[in-house]
N, C-alpha and C positions, 0 to 999 in steps of 0.2 A: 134405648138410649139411656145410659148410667150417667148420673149427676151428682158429681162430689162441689156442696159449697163451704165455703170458708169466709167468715168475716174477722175481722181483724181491728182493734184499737189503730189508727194513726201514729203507730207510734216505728222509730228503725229496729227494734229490735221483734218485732213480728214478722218483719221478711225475713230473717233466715227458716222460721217455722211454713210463711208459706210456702217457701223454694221445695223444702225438703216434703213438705207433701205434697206439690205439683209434683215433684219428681217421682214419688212413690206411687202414686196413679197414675200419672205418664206411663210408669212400665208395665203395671200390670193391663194396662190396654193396648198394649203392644207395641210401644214406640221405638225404634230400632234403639240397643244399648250405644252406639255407635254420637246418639242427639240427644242423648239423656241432661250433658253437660250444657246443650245449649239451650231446653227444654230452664234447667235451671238456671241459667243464667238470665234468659227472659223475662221469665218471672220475675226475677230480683229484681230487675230492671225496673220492669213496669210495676213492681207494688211500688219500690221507691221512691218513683213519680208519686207514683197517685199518693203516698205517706207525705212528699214533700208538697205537694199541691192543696193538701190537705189542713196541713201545718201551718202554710203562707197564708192562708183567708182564715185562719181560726176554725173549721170546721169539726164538730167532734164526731162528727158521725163514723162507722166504722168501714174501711175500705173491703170494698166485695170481689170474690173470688170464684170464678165460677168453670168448674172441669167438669168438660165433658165430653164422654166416649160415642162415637158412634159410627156405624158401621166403616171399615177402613180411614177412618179420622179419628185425631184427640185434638181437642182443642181447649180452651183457656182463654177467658174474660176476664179481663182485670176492670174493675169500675172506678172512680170516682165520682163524689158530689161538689166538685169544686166545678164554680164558674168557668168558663173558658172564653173569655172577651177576643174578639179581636184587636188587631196590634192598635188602631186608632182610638179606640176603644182605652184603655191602655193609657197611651201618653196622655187622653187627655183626661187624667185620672190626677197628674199632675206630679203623678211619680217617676218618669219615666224613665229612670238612671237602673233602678229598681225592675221595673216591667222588663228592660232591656236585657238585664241577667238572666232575671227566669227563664225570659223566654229562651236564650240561648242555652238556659240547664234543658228545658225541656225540648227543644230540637236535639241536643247530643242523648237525653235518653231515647229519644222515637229514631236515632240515626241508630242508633247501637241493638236496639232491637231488630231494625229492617236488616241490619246485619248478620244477626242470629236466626232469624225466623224467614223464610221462605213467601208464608203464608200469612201476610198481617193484615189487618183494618183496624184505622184509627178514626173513631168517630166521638166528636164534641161538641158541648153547648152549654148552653147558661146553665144548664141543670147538673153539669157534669161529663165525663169523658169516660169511655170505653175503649180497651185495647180488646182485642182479639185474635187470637193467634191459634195458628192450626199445625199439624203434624201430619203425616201420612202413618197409618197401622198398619200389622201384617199380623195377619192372625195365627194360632198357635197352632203349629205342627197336627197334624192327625198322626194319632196314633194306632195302628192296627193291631191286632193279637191274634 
């Protein structure tokens, strides 16, 4: 099992660098060129999140990335260390005009990925939130001589 990680400053302009190397290890683990586009659009997706989740609580830590190959699968973890309150939780923070956007930015990014990715799990908590997203592989051709 090959493991490409990445961390990343909080900031928008590191997702388009993780896209393009999610994408670039995506293929060479054999992800059909066919999902390439969706492979990066996921991505983009969920570091966005996790960059704008990150940004909302002040958190400076750096958002993690994690690819990896293994037997007929690639998969991709996207992490953050942001809190993840529930909704009640939330209003009575006393913000709640505030909590109610987010929360609706971050349902449209978890709706937009379920759209792209087949193979998701969205798991969170006080400590932070993980996405996870899978591919099916096809391995490369044998060649005879």
């Amino acid at each position: 099992m090959a493991t490409v990680e990445l961390r990343f400053s909080a900031l928008p302009e590191h997702v388009r660098t993780a896209r393009l190397v999610a994408a670039a290890v995506a293929r060479r683990a054999g992800v059909d060129e066919a999902v390439l586009d969706e492979v990066r659009l996921a991505v983009g997706e969920a570091c966005s999140r996790a960059v704008g989740l990150h940004q909302s609580v002040g958190i400076t830590a750096p958002v993690k990335v994690a690819l990896i190959e293994e037997e007929k699968l690639f998969s991709i973890e996207v992490g953050d260390e942001a809190p993840h309150a529930v909704p009640a939780e939330r209003v009575a923070g006393g913000a709640a005009a505030d909590a109610d956007v987010e929360a609706e930015e971050d349902e449209m990014g978890l709706a937009v990925i379920s759209g792209l990715v087949d193979d998701v799990e969205v798991t969170t908590g006080e400590n932070g939130g993980l996405i996870r997203m899978s591919w099916p592989t096809t391995p490369p051709p044998t060649v005879l001589i």
